[in-house]
C-alpha positions in Angstrom: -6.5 -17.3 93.8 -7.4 -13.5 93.3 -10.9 -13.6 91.2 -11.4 -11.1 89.3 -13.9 -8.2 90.1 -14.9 -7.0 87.0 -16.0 -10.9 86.5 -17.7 -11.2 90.0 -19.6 -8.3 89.5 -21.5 -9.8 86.3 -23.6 -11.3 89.1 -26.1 -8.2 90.0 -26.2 -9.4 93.8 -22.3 -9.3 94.5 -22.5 -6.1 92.4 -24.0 -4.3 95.5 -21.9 -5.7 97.7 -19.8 -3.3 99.5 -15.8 -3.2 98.2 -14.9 -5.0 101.7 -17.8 -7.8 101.8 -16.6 -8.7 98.3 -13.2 -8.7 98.5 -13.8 -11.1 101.9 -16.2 -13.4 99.9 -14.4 -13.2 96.8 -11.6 -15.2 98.1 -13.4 -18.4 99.2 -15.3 -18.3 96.1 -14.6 -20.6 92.3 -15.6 -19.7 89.2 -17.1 -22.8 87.5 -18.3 -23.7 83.7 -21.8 -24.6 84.0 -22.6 -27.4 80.8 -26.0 -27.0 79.5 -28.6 -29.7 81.0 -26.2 -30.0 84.2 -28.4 -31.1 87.3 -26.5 -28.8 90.4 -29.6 -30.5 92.8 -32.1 -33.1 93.2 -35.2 -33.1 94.8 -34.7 -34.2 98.4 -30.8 -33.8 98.2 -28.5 -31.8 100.9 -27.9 -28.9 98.9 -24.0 -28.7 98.8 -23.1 -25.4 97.2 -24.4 -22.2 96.2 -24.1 -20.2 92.8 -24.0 -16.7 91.4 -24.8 -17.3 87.8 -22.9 -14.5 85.6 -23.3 -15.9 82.4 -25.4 -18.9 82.7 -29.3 -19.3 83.3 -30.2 -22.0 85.8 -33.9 -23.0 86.3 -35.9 -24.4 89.2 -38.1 -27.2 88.4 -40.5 -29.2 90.0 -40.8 -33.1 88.5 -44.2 -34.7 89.2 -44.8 -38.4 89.5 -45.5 -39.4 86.2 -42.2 -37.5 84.9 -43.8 -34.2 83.9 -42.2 -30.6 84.7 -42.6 -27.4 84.9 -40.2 -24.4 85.5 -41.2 -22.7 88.8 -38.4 -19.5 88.5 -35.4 -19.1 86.2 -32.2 -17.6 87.8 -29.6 -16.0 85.7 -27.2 -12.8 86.5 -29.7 -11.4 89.3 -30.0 -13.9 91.5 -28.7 -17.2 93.4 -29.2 -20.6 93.2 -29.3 -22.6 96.8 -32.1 -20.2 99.0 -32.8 -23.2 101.3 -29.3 -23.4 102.4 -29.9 -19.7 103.9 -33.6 -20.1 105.2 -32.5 -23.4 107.0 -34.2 -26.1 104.8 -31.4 -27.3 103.1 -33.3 -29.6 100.8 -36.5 -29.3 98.8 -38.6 -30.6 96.4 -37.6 -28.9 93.2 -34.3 -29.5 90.8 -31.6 -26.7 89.7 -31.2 -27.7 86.0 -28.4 -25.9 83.8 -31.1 -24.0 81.1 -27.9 -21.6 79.4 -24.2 -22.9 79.8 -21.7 -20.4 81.1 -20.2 -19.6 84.4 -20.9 -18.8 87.8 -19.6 -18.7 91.0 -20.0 -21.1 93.3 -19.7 -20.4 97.5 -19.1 -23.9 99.9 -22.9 -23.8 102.3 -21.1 -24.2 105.3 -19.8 -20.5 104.1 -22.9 -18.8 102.6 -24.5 -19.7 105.9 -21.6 -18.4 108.3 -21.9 -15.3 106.1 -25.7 -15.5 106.5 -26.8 -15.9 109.9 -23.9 -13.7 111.3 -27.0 -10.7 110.6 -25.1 -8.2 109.5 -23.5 -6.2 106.2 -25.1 -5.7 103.1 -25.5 -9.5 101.7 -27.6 -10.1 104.4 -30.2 -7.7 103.3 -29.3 -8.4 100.1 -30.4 -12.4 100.3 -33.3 -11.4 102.3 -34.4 -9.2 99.7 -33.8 -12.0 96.4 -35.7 -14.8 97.9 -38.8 -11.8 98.0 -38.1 -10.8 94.1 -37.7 -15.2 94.3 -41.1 -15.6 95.5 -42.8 -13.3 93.2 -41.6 -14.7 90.5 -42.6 -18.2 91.2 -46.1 -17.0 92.3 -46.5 -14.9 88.8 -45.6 -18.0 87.0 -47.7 -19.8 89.0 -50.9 -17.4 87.9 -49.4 -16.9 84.2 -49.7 -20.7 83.5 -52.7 -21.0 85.1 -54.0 -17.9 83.3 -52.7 -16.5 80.4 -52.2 -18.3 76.8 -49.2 -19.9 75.6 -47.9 -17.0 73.7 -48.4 -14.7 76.5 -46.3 -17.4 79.0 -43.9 -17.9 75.8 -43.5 -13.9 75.5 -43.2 -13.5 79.4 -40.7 -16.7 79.4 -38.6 -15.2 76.5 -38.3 -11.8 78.0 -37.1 -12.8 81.4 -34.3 -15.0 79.4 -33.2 -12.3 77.4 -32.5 -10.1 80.3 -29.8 -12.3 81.6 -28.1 -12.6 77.9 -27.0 -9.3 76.2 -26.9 -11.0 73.4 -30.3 -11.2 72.6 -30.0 -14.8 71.2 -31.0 -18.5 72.6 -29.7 -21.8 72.3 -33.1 -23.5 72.6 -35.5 -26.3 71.3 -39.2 -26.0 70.8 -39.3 -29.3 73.3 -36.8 -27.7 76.2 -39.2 -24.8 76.1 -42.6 -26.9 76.3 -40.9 -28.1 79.2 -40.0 -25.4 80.7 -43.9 -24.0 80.4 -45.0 -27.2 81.1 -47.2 -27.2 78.0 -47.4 -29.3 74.6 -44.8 -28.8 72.2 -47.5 -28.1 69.8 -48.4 -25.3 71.6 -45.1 -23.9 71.7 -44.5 -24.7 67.7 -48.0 -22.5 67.1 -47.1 -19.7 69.9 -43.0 -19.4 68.1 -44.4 -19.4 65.1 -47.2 -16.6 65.6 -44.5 -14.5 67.2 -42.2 -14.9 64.2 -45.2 -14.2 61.8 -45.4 -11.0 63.4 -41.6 -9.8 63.1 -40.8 -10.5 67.0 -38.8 -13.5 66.8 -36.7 -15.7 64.7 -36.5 -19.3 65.2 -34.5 -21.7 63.6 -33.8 -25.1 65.1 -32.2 -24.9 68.4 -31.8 -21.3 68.2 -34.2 -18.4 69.3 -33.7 -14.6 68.6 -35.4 -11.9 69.8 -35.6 -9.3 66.7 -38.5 -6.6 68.2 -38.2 -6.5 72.0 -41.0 -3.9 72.0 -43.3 -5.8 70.1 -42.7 -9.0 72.2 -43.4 -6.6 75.6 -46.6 -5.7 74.0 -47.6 -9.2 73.2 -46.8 -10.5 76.5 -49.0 -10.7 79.7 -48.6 -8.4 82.5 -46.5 -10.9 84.3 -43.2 -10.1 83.2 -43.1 -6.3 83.8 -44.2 -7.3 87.4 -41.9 -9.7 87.8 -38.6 -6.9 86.7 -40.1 -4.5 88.4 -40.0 -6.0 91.7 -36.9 -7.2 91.3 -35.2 -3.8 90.1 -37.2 -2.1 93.3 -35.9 -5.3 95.8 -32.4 -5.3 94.5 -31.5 -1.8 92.9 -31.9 0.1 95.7 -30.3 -1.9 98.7 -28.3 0.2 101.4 
């Protein structure tokens, strides 16, 4: 079946496709309904498919021994989820947890690595160029937790999520987030509620909404603005 390319292009990566690599990848392509808490891997798994989230949020977690987490990286309408598959690994250590429900499209690995190692076209630069913007945000995380308060990560966290849903609102428990941060959720109750104090937020139970998007920036850590920024230079400007 024909998908259609005003949906595929929600993804920002098969947006700067070329018309002809999209059209040729489009058709071996499914569009799938991602259900919140969904596990697409686990740790130490063959990695079976790829995804181009367009509407859903998928985060990368790492588990440790006694059960406690940690998001590394979130991956929403930028980027792909299944990196290993292309740079040869094709397991690892970390889980790809649904964080937002919605769609994306999913690509077979035998295909996404056919289309990979053939070293040519635009998605090839394109991949090469996500798993940088990847890295960078994984190694900003890695320094904000370490770092920066729990407002500043909760600010930093919020503003990456809200640039992959226009709608400016989350579907989201105090105890998903203190997960995600790997922090207390008493932490997270004290950092939401400052931030709703000060006009940025609203919570309400299992729902987050960012009301001042400029005063959330400004209470935030540097972290996020280096995070978009490499991204936007990595993937905006690809030829």
């Amino acid at each position: 079946m024909q998908l259609p390319t005003n949906s595929l292009i929600q993804n920002r990566l098969l947006a700067a496709l070329s018309e002809q690599e999209l059209a040729r990848i489009a058709t071996r392509m499914d569009l799938v309904t991602l259900r919140l808490g969904e596990m697409l891997y686990e740790p130490n798994q063959q990695l079976q498919f790829a995804y181009f989230p367009t509407t859903s949020i998928i985060s990368l977690h790492y588990v440790t021994e006694t059960g406690a987490s940690a998001e590394a990286a979130g991956v929403g309408n930028e980027g792909m989820v299944g990196v290993p598959l292309i740079l040869g690994g094709n397991t690892t250590p970390s889980s790809a947890v649904v964080q937002t429900a919605g769609q994306a499209y999913r690509l077979d690995r035998h295909i996404l690595k056919a289309e990979f190692t053939s070293g040519s076209g635009l998605m090839n630069r394109l991949l090469l160029r996500y798993i940088q913007a990847l890295m960078t945000q994984m190694f900003q995380t890695a320094a904000c937790n370490r770092h920066h308060s729990v407002e500043q990560q909760l600010c930093r966290w919020l503003l990456l999520t809200v640039d992959r849903i226009p709608s400016g609102e989350l579907k989201m428990t105090q105890e998903l987030v203190a997960n995600m941060l790997g922090v207390r959720r008493e932490s997270v109750t004290e950092a939401a509620g400052a931030l709703q104090n000060s006009g940025c937020i609203r919570y309400r139970r299992g729902h987050i909404a960012v009301l001042d998007r400029k005063k959330l920036e400004v209470r935030s850590c540097e972290c996020y603005g280096v995070v978009k920024k490499e991204l936007d230079r990595l993937i905006g400007n690809v030829s």
